[in-house]
C-alpha positions as MATLAB code, in Angstrom:
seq = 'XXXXXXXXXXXXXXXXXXXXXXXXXXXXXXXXXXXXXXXXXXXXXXXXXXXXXXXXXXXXXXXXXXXXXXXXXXXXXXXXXXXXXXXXXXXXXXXXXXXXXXXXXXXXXXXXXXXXXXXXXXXXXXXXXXXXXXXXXXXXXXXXXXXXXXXXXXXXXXXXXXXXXXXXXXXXXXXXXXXXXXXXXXXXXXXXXXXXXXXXXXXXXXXXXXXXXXXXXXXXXXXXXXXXXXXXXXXXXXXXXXXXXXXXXXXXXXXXXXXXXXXXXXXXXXXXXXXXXXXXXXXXXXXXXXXXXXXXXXXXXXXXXXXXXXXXXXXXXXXXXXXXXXXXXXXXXXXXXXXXXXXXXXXXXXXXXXXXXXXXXXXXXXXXXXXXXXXXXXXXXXXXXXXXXXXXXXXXXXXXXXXXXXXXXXXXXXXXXXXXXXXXXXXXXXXXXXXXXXXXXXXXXXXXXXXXXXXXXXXXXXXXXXXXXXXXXXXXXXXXXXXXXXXXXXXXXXXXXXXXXXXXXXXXXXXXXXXXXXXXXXXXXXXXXXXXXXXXXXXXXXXXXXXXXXXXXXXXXXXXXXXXXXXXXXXXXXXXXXXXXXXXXXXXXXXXXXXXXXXXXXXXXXXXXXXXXXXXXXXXXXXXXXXXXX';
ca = [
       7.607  -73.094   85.310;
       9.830  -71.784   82.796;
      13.767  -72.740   82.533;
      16.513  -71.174   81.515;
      20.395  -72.488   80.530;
      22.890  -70.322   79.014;
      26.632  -70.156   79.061;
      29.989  -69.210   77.738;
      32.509  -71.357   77.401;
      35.646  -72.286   75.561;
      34.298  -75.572   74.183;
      31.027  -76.463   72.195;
      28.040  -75.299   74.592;
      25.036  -76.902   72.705;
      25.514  -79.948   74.523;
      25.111  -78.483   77.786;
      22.471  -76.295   76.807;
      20.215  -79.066   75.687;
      21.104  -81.486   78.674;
      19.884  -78.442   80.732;
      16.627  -78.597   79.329;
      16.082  -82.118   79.589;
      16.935  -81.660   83.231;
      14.287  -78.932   83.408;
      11.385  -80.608   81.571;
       9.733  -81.844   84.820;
       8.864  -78.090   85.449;
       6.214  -78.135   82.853;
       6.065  -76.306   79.586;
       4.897  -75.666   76.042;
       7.470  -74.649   74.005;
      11.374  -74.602   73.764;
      14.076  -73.051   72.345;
      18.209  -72.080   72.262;
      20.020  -69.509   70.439;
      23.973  -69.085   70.008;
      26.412  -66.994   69.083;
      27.911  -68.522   65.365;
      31.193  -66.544   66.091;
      31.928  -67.546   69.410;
      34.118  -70.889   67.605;
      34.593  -69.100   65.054;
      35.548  -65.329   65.408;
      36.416  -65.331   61.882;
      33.136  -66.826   60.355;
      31.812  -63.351   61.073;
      28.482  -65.173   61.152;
      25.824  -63.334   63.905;
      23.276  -64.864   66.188;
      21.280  -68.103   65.571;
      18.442  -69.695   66.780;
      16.219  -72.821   66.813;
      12.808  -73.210   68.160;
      10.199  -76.432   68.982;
       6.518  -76.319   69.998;
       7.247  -79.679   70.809;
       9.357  -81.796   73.398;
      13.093  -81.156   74.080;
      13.688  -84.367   71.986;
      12.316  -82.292   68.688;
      14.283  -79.456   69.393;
      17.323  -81.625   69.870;
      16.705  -83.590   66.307;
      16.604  -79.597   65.192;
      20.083  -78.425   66.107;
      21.401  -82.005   64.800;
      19.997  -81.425   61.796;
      21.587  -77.796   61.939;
      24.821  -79.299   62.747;
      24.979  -76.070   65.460;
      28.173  -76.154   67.441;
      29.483  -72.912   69.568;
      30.478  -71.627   72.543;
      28.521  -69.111   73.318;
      24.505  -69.483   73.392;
      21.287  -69.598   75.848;
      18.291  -72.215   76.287;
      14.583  -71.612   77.133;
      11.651  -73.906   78.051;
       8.559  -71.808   78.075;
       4.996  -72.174   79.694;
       2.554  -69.502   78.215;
       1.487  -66.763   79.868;
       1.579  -63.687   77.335;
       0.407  -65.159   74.021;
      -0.367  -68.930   72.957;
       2.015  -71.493   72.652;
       3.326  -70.700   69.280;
       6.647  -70.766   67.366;
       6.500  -67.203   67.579;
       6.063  -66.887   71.174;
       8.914  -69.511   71.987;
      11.906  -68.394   73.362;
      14.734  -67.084   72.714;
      13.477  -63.641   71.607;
      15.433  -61.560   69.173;
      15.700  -57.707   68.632;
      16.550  -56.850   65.222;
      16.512  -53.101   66.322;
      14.304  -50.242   65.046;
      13.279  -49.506   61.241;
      12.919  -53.618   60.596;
      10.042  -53.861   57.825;
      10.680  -57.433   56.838;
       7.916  -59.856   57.750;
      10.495  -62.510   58.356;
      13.930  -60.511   58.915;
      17.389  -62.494   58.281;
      18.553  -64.211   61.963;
      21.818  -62.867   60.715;
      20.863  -58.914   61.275;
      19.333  -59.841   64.710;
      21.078  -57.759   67.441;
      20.110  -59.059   70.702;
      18.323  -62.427   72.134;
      16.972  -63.364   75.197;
      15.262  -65.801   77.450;
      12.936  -64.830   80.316;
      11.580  -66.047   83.244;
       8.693  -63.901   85.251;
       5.812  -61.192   83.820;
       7.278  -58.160   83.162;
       3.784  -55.974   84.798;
       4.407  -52.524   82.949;
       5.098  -54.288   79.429;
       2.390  -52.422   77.655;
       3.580  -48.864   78.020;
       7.083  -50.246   77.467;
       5.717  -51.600   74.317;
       4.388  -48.575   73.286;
       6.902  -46.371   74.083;
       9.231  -48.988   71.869;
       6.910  -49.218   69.137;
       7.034  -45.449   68.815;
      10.661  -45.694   68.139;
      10.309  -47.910   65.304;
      10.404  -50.878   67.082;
       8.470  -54.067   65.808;
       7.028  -56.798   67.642;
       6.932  -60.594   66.417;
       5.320  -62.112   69.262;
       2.794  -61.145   71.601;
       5.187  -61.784   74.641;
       6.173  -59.538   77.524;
       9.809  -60.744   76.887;
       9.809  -59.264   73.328;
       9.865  -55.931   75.310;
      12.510  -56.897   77.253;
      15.216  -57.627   74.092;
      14.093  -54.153   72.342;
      14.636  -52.508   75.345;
      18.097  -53.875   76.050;
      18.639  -52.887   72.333;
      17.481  -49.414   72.657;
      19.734  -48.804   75.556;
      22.819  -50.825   73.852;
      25.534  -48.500   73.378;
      28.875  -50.810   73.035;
      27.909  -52.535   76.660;
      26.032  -55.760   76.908;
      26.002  -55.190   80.867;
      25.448  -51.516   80.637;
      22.553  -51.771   78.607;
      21.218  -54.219   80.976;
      21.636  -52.594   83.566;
      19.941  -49.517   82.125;
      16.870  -51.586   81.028;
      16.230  -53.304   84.037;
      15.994  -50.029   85.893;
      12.507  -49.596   83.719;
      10.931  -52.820   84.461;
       8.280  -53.385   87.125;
       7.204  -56.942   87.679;
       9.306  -60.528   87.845;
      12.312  -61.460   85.620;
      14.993  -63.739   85.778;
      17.528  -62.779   82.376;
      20.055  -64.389   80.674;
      20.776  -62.425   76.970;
      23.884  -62.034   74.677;
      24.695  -59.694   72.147;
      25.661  -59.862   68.325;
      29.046  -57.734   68.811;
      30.154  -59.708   71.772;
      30.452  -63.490   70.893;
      32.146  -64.328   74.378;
      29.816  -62.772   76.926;
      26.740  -63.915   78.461;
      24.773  -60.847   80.774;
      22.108  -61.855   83.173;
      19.847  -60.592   86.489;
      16.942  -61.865   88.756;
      14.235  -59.961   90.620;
      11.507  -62.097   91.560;
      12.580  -65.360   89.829;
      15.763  -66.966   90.455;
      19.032  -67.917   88.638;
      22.217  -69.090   89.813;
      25.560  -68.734   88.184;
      27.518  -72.385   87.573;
      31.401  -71.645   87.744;
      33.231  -74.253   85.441;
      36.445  -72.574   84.835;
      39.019  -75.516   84.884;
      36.328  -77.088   82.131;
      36.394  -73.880   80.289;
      33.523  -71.688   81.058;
      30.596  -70.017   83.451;
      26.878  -71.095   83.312;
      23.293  -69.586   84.201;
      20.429  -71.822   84.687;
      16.752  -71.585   86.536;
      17.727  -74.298   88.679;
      20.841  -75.784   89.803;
      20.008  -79.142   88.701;
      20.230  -78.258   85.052;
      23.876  -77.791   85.737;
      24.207  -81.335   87.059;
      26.974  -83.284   85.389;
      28.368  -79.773   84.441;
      29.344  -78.269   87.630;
      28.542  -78.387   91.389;
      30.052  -75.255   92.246;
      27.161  -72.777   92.361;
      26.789  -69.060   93.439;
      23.358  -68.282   94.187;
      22.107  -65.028   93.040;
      20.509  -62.872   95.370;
      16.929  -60.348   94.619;
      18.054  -57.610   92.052;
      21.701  -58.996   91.622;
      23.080  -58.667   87.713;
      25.997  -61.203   86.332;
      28.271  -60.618   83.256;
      29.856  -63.738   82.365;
      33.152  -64.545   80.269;
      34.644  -68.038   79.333;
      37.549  -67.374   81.889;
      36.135  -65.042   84.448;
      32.647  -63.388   86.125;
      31.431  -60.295   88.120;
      27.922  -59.993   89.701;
      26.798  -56.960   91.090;
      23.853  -55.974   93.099;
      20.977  -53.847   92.294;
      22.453  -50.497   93.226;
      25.892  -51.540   90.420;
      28.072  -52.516   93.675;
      30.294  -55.095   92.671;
      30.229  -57.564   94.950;
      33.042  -60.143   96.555;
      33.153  -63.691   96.877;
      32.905  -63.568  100.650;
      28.950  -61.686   99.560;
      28.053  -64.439   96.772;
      29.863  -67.475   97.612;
      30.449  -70.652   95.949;
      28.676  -73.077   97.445;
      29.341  -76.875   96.273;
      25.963  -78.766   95.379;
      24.866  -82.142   94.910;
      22.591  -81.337   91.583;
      21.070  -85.155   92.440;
      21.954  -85.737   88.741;
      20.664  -89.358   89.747;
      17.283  -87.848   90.072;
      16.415  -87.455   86.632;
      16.977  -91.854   85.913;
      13.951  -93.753   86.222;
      15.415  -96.895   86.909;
      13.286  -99.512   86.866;
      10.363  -96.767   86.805;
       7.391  -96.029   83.845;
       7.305  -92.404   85.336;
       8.844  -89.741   87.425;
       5.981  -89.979   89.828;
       5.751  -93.662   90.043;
       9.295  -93.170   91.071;
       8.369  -90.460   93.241;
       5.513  -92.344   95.004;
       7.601  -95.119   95.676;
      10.326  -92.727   97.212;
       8.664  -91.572  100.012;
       9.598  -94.439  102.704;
      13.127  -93.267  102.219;
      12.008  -89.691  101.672;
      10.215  -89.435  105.293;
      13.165  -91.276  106.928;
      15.922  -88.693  105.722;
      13.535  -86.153  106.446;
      13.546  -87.500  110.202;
      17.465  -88.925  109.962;
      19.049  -85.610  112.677;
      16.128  -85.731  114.796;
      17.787  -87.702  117.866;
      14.955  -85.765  119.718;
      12.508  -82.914  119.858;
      13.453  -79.393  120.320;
      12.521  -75.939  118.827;
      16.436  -75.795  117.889;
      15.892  -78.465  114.922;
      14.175  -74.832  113.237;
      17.230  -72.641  113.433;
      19.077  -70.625  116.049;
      16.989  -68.457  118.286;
      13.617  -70.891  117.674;
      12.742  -71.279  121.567;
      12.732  -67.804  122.213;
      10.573  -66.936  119.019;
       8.255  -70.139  120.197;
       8.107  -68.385  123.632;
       7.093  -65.365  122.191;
       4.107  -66.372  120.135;
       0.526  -66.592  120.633;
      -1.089  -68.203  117.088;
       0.061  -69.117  113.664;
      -0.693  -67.712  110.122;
       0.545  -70.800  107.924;
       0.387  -69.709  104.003;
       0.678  -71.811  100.857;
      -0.741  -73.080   97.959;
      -2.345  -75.951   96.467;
      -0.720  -78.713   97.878;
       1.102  -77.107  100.493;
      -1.588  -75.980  101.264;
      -3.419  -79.166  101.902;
      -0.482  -79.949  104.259;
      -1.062  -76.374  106.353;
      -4.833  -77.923  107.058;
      -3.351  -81.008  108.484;
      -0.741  -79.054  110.647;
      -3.800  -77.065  111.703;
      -5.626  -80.120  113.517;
      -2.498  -81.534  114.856;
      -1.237  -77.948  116.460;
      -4.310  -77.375  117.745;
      -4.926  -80.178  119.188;
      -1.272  -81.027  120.749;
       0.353  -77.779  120.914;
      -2.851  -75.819  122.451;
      -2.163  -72.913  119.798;
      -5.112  -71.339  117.512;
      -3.954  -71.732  114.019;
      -4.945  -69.351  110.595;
      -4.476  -71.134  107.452;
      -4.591  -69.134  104.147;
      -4.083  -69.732  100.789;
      -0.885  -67.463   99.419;
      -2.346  -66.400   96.156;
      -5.139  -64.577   98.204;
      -3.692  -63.588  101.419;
      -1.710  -60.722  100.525;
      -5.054  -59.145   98.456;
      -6.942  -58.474  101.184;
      -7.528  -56.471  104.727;
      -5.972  -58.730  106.988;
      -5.345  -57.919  110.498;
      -1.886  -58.355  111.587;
      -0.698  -59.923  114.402;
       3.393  -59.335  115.576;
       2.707  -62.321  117.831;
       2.078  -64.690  115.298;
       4.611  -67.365  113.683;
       4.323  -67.205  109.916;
       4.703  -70.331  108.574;
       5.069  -70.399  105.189;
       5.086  -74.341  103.272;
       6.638  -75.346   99.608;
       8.499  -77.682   97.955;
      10.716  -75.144   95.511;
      11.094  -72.419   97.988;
      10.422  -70.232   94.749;
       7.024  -70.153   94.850;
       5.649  -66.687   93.273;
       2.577  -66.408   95.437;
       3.943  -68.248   98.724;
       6.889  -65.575   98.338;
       4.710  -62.383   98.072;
       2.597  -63.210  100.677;
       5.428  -64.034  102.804;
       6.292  -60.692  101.959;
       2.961  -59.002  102.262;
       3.314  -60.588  106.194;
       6.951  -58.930  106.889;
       5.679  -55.607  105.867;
       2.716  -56.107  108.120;
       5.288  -56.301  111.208;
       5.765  -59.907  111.381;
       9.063  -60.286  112.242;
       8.352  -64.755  113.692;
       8.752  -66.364  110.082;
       9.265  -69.710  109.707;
       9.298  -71.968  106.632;
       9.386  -76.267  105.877;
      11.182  -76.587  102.468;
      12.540  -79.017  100.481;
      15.328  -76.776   99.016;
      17.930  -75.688  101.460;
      19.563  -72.823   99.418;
      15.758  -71.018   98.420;
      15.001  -67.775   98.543;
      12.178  -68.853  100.812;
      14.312  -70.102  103.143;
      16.991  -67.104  103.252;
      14.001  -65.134  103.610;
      12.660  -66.556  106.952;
      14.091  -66.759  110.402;
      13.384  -70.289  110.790;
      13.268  -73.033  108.363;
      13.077  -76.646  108.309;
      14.339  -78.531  105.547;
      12.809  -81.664  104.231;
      14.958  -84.245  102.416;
      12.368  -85.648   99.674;
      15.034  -85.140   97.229;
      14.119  -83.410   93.692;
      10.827  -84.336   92.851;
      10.264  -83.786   89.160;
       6.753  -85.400   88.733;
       4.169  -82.566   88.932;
       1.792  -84.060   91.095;
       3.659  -83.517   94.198;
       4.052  -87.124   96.221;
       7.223  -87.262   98.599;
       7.095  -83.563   98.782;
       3.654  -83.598  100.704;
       4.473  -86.356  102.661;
       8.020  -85.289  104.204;
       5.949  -81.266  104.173;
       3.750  -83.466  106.974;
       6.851  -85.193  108.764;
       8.049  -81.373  109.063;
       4.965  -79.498  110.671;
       4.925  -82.645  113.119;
       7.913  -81.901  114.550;
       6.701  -78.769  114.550;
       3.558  -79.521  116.222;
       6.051  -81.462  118.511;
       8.043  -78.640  119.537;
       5.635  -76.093  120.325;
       3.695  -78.393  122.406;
       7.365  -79.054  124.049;
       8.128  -75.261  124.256;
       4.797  -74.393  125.506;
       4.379  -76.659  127.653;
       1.133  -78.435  126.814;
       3.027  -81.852  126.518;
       5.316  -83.746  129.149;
       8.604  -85.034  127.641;
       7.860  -88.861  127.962;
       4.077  -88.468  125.849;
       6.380  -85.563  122.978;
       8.700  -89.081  123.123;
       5.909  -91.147  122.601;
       5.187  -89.336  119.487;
       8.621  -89.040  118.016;
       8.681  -92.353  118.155;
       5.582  -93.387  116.444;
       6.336  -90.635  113.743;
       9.648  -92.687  113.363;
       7.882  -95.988  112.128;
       6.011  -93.867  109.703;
       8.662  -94.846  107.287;
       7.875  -98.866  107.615;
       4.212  -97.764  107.427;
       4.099  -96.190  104.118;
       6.016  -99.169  102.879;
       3.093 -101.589  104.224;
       0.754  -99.267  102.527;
       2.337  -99.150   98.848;
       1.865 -103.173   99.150;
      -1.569 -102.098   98.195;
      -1.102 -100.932   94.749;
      -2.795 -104.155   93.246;
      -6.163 -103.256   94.561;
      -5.516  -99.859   93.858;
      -5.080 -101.064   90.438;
      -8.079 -102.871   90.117;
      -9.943  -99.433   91.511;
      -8.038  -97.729   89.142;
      -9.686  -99.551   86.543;
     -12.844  -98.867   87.143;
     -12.506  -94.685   87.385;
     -10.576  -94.513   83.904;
     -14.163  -94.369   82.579;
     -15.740  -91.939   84.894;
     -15.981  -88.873   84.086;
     -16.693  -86.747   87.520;
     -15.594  -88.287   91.039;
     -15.937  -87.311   94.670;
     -13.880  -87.748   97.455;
     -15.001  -87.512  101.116;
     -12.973  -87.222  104.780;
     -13.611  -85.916  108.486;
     -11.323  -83.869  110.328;
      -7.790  -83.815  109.691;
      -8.629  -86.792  106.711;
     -10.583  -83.990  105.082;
      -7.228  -82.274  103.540;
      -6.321  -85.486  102.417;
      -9.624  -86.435  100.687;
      -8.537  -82.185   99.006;
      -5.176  -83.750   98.355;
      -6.903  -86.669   96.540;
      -9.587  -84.695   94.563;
      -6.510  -82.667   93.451;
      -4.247  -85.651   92.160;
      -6.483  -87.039   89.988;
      -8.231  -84.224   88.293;
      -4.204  -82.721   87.685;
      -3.286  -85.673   85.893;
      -5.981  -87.680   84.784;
      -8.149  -84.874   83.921;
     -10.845  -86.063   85.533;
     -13.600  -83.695   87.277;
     -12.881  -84.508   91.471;
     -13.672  -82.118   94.143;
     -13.689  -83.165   98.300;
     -15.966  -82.544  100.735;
     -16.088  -82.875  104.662;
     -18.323  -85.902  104.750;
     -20.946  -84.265  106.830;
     -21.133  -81.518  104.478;
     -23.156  -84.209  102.013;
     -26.857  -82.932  102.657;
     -25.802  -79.338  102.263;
     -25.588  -79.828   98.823;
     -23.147  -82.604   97.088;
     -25.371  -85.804   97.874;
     -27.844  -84.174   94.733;
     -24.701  -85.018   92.738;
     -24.193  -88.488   93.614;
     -25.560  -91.361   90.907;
     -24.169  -94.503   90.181;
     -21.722  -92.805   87.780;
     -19.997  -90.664   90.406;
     -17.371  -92.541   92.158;
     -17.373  -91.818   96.125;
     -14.071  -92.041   97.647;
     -14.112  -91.979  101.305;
     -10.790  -91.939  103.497;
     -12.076  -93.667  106.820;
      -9.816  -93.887  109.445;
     -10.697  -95.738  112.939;
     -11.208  -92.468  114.653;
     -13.716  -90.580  116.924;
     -15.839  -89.598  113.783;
     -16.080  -93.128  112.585;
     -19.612  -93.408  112.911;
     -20.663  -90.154  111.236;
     -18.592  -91.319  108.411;
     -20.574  -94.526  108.197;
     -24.189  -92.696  108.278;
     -22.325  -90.486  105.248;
     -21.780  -93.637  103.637;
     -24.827  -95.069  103.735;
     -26.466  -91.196  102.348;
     -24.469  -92.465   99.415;
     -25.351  -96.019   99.127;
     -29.010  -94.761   99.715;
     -28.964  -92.638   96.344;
     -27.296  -95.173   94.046;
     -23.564  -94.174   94.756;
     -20.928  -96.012   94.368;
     -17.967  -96.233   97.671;
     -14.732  -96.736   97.628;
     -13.172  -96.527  100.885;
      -9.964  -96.875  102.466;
     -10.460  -98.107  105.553;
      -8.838  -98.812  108.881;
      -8.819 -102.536  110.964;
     -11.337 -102.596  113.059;
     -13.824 -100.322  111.402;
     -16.218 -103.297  110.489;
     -16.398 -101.627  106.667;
     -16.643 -104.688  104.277;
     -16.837 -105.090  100.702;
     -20.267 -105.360   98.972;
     -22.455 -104.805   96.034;
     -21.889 -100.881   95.485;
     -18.736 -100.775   98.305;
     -15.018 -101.276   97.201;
     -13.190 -101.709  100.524;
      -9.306 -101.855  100.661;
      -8.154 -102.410  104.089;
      -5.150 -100.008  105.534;
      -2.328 -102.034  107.144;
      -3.021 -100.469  110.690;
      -4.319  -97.128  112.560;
      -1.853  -94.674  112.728;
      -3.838  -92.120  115.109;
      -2.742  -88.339  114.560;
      -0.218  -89.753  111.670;
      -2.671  -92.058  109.673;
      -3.110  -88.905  107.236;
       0.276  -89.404  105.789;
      -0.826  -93.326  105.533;
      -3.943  -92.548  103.782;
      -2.639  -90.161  100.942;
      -0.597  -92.673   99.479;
      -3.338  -95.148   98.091;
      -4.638  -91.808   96.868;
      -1.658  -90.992   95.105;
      -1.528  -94.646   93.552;
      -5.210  -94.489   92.365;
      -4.556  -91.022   90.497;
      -1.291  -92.407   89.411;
      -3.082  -95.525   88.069;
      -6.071  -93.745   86.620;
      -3.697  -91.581   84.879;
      -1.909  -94.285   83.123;
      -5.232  -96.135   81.836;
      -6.070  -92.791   80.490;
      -2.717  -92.705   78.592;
      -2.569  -89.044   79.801;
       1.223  -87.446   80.130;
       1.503  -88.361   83.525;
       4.657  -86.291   84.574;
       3.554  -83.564   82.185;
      -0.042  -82.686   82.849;
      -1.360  -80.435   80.482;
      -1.790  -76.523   81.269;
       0.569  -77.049   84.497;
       3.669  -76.165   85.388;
       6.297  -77.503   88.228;
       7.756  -75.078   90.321;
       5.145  -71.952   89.542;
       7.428  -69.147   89.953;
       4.908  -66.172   87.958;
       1.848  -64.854   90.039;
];
């Protein structure tokens, strides 16, 4: 969701500052801004704090500051998605405090005393508000992160740090911080609860950095100290301390530097239109350094300590969202099925709201691409302080707090995925819980070695697969055609396809903005089939499987009532083309696998939709990236 950039340096800052947004745009967002310190080139200028905000892309905010001629040393960078107040210039950070007794309607930048850029919801921001306002405080936006500057402000006292500190002990909520201070041109104070920030150490290039995400440091520095839950960081040009919650300062040995590739070559599209295009077309490479280390199965590949936790267990609670989520009902089938174990599968946002019954016994398994995920987090949380102590969790980030948080982890190798409609994220999630599938069917003991072999090896071709199966995009194209003038559209699966008909329905409606919802196929006469005319699409995913021939008599409930099929189907399934049926043919029947097979075309047809629509593909309206606010 939102990003932040800010450093201090000995050299002109803007530059990075607005290369870190670009690098952050693929997290979604509404609004965008940067403020700096007009003394921190030039201590002599006397000149205070400045600042320059868009409603519009990166691009207009960069024209801005060219126009503005800004160049200093010292300044912070904010790309905001809404969630106290509109989009609006006034809302946009950075956020200024001008202190108490301000009656201008529009006050001089140059008597503003403090700005700041947030990341989170600060929860209690209404009696904080209050309690400001009756000090004379006025508000110019209706943000939570207004608070947050007058309260630094009212608690300044000669200290950017101290005042920090002594503001941060009255929040409640989620808040990632970077701020500087009129009276200090060379210092840049931040802290994280709930949201995270790492520090970029530059020092031989002349300064420190704080940023959202590592990769808006790429090209800057790889040498990154991640900042742990309720840590603070006081940045100079030359030098940098970080302390924890409690005001321990801490060593480097507790917050190392950790060199990391920011996969600057992430953000070039190459011979791509979009990010997810790109993204789509990734995922044979994705899925095979996903599986590169796995010479073969064993609970190890999940951390130290894995087989005895495995041994220990009796069921898993897998938690996620959206599509993560999709890729937890998957795992469900294929666990059950293979590795004999029941399996729970709740959505994050909702799990840790209600009167669950724990169980100690139970692996938590917790799924996201970010590792940052707000809701995936909490609930992850919410489990712990139930007494689940098994946590495991497939991630695509190696060094997020999600994974520092669980026992276990495995760690997917999609790469940074900046489209976001997640593609190679989902699939390499499903290589992941696989091998998980794999190895609790190994440590339990409901698979011999040679048939767990068997598998590892068919999962192994999945790579080639997918590659047989993006041949398709031409008929997907010609589909695609068709739905960019529909208006609703349906999408139907059995079993373990009935995720991936979710994952589907999902795609499109995110960026083509088209109504979609899925249904388990047989679930048609309970209520959907009263839906279906000749202007609702019917996508069926029809694999060569045991439920084959339900699927057909769902089909023909559809041709029946005027509907209109298109299905993806397997050799063999004897599902042709006619008048009112769109077949493309899959390349071959994967068996458990063929739902990683299937999602692609799925991906393509949203994809394709999408661009006939002229919609902003990578930047889907109202949605953000890496959702990191409840």
């Amino acid at each position: 969701m939102c990003g932040i950039v800010g450093g201090v340096s000995r050299q002109d800052v803007v530059p990075v500052l607005l290369q870190g947004l670009r690098r952050l745009e693929y997290r979604g967002y509404d609004s965008c801004g940067l403020a700096v310190h007009m003394a921190s080139l030039n201590p002599a200028s006397g000149a205070g704090l400045h600042r320059t905000r868009s409603t519009a892309r990166v691009a207009e905010l960069q024209a801005q500051v060219q126009a503005e001629n800004l160049h200093e040393a010292t300044g912070i960078a904010h790309t905001r998605w809404a969630t106290h107040g509109e989009p609006s210039m006034a809302n946009a950070h950075p956020h200024f405090s001008f202190g108490p007794g301000q009656r201008e309607a529009f006050p001089p930048e140059s008597v503003a005393r403090v700005a700041l850029v947030h990341n989170g919801i600060i929860e209690n921001y209404e009696e904080l508000r209050r309690a400001l306002e009756a000090r004379d405080y006025r508000f110019f936006s209706d943000t939570d992160s207004e608070v947050v500057a007058h309260l630094i402000d009212s608690c300044y006292n000669g200290d950017l740090f101290e005042a920090l500190q002594a503001a941060i002990a009255q929040l409640r909520g989620a808040y990632a911080l970077a701020v500087i201070h009129r009276d200090e041109p060379h210092r840049l104070v931040g802290a994280r609860a709930g949201s995270p920030l790492v520090l970029g150490v530059a020092a031989e290039q002349g300064g420190h950095f704080v940023a959202s995400d590592a990769m808006a440091l790429a090209g800057v520095t790889d040498q990154i100290v991640y900042l742990e839950e309720g840590d603070l960081v006081d940045l100079q040009a030359s030098r940098y301390w970080i302390c924890d919650a409690g005001g321990r300062a801490l060593t480097p040995e507790q917050r190392p530097v950790q060199t990391v590739q920011a996969f600057a070559a992430a953000v070039e599209l190459e011979p791509y239109q979009h990010y997810m295009q790109k993204e789509i077309f990734e995922q044979p490479r994705a899925l095979s350094d996903t599986l590169t280390d796995v010479l073969a199965i064993s609970p190890e590949l999940f951390g130290d300590g894995a087989w005895r936790r495995f041994q220990e267990i009796d069921s898993l609670l897998i938690l996620a969202c959206g599509t993560s989520y999709y890729s937890g009902l998957v795992a469900k089938y294929w666990i059950e099925a293979l590795a004999r174990i029941p399996v729970q599968v709740e959505i994050a946002s909702e799990y840790r709201y209600r009167e669950s019954v724990p169980n100690p016994k139970a692996l938590v398994v917790v799924i996201s691409q970010s590792g940052e995920t707000a809701d995936t987090l909490a609930a992850l949380r919410h489990a712990k302080g139930l007494g689940h102590t098994h946590t495991l969790t497939v991630c695509n980030v190696a060094t997020s707090t999600m994974v520092r948080e669980c026992a276990l982890s495995y760690i997917t190798r999609a790469g940074v995925e900046i489209g976001v409609a997640s593609t190679k994220a989902f699939t390499t999630q499903l290589a992941g819980l696989y091998l998980l599938t794999l190895a609790l069917a190994q440590t339990k003991g409901s698979l011999d070695d040679e048939t767990i072999n068997d598998h590892l090896q068919q999962l192994r071709h999945i790579p080639s697969a997918v590659q047989a199966v993006l041949a398709l995009e031409p008929q997907v194209i010609s589909w695609a055609q068709s739905f960019t003038r529909m208006e609703n559209a349906l999408f139907l699966g059995r079993g373990m396809h009935y995720p991936i008909a979710l994952e589907g329905a999902l795609k499109l409606k995110e960026i083509s903005y088209i109504h979609a919802e899925a249904y388990p196929a047989g679930e048609l006469k309970h209520g959907p089939l009263a839906l279906v005319t000749s202007a609702m699409p019917v996508v069926v995913v029809a694999p060569n499987d045991a439920l084959l021939e339900k699927l057909k008599s769902n089909m023909q409930e559809v041709r029946a009532r005027g509907g209109v099929l298109y299905v993806l189907a397997d050799a063999e399934t004897n599902i042709t083309s006619d008048t009112g049926t769109h077949v493309i043919r899959m390349p071959e029947h994967y068996g458990l696998l063929s739902p990683i097979l299937h999602v692609v075309p799925l991906q393509l047809l949203a994809y394709h939709t999408a661009l006939g629509k002229g919609t902003d593909v990578d930047k889907p309206r109202n949605l953000a990236k890496s959702v990191t606010v409840e």
